[in-house]
Steps between C-alpha positions, in 0.01 A plus 500: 500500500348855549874617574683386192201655291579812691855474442480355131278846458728776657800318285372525183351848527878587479587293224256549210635557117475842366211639408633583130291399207232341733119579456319663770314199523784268607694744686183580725296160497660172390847582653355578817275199497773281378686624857237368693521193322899478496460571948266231512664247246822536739284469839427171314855372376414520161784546237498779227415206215236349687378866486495479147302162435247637734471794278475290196261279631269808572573602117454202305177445712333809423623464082348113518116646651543737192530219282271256664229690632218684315504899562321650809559749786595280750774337274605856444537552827659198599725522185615840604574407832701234450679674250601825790593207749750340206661881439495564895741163512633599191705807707485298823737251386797766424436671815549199694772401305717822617328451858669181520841611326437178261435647136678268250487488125293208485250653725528772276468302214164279615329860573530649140398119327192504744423898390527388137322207537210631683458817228522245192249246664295827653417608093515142377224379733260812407523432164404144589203668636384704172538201323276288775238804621458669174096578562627623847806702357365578182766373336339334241733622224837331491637874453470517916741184527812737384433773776664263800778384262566857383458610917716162542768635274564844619487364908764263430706699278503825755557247750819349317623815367462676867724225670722501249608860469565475915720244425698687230516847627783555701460527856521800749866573680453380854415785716311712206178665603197307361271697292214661647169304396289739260146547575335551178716159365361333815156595366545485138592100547218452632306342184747255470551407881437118509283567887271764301445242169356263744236743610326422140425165607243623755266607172494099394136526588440753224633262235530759149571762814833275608593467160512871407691588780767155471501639112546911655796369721654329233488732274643734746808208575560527101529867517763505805701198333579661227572848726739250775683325180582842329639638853694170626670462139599896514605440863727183417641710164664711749643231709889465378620131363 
């Protein structure tokens, strides 16, 4: 087993995506995290969608304890980590996919329903929690019930609008130099990098503390919508009918 992790890893140091429009966090930790995880998913036979459920059931876990569980450190903790594993398999699953030379469209297809899924029942479950914990939230006023719908809104919408624009822009000629990946983008997305969001949960001990930040972030994922939709419709005006 120890050998085909050693050979998954040497293979897919030579075959990860380009860098371009990537955050600093996922080109440094979750990509390299989900290679570990794509070497030893293919030491154990496992296929590029059962990759996928596994990161699912990591994500849907960790949104449930929001929902079900009153606010404390350890939940944070626990919350947050099962959130990184989720993201980790989240990358490991493409990774494995080109390992194995066995990418298909519905393969593609499961992975982007699971990523919407998990970010609409990610926001849906803490605003189940305001509405359950108010004393520990401080979320009392119904006011607070709008911030996850409004943080909701603007995930799902970026997330939409982001896929779609790759699918509409034309593609590179074969053989054309890929783009360089920019520095100060790679730290400017950073805000809005799904693997840094999750770091909030670790404040779900500090209950009015948590919902600050969750409120900071989203208010920060409004801001960047409404910069991404502005670019990707300018970007597609361009693109000849």
């Amino acid at each position: 087993m120890g050998s085909r992790v050693g050979f998954a890893l040497r293979e897919l140091r030579g075959a990860q995506k380009s860098a371009k429009g990537v955050s600093l966090y996922s080109r440094f930790v979750n990509r390299p995290a989900g290679r570990y995880l794509a070497a030893g998913s293919y030491a154990l036979g496992l296929t590029p969608n059962q990759v996928t459920l596994v990161s699912a059931a990591f994500s849907f876990a960790a949104a449930a304890a929001v929902a079900l569980c009153a606010p404390s450190w350890g939940l944070g903790i626990a919350v947050w980590a099962a959130l990184a594993v989720g993201f980790a398999f989240d990358s490991a699953d493409g990774q494995l996919a080109r390992l194995r030379g066995s990418g298909s469209a519905a393969g593609e297809w499961l992975d982007h329903v699971v990523d919407c899924a998990k970010l609409t029942a990610l926001h849906s479950c803490v605003l189940i929690a305001f509405y359950r914990f108010p004393d520990a939230y401080g979320t009392g006023a119904d006011g607070w019930l709008l911030v996850p719908l409004g943080f909701q809104f603007a995930a799902i919408v970026t997330f939409f609008g982001g896929l779609l624009t790759e699918k509409l822009k034309p593609r590179p000629a074969p053989g054309s130099p890929a783009a360089a990946p920019s520095t100060l983008r790679a730290v400017a997305l950073l805000p809005v990098d799904y693997g840094v969001f999750c770091l909030v949960f670790l404040l779900l001990g500090g209950g009015e503390l948590f919902v600050r930040a969750y409120a900071a972030f989203g208010v920060v994922a409004g801001l960047f919508l409404v910069a991404f939709l502005a670019k990707w419709f300018r970007e597609l005006s361009a693109v000849p009918r």
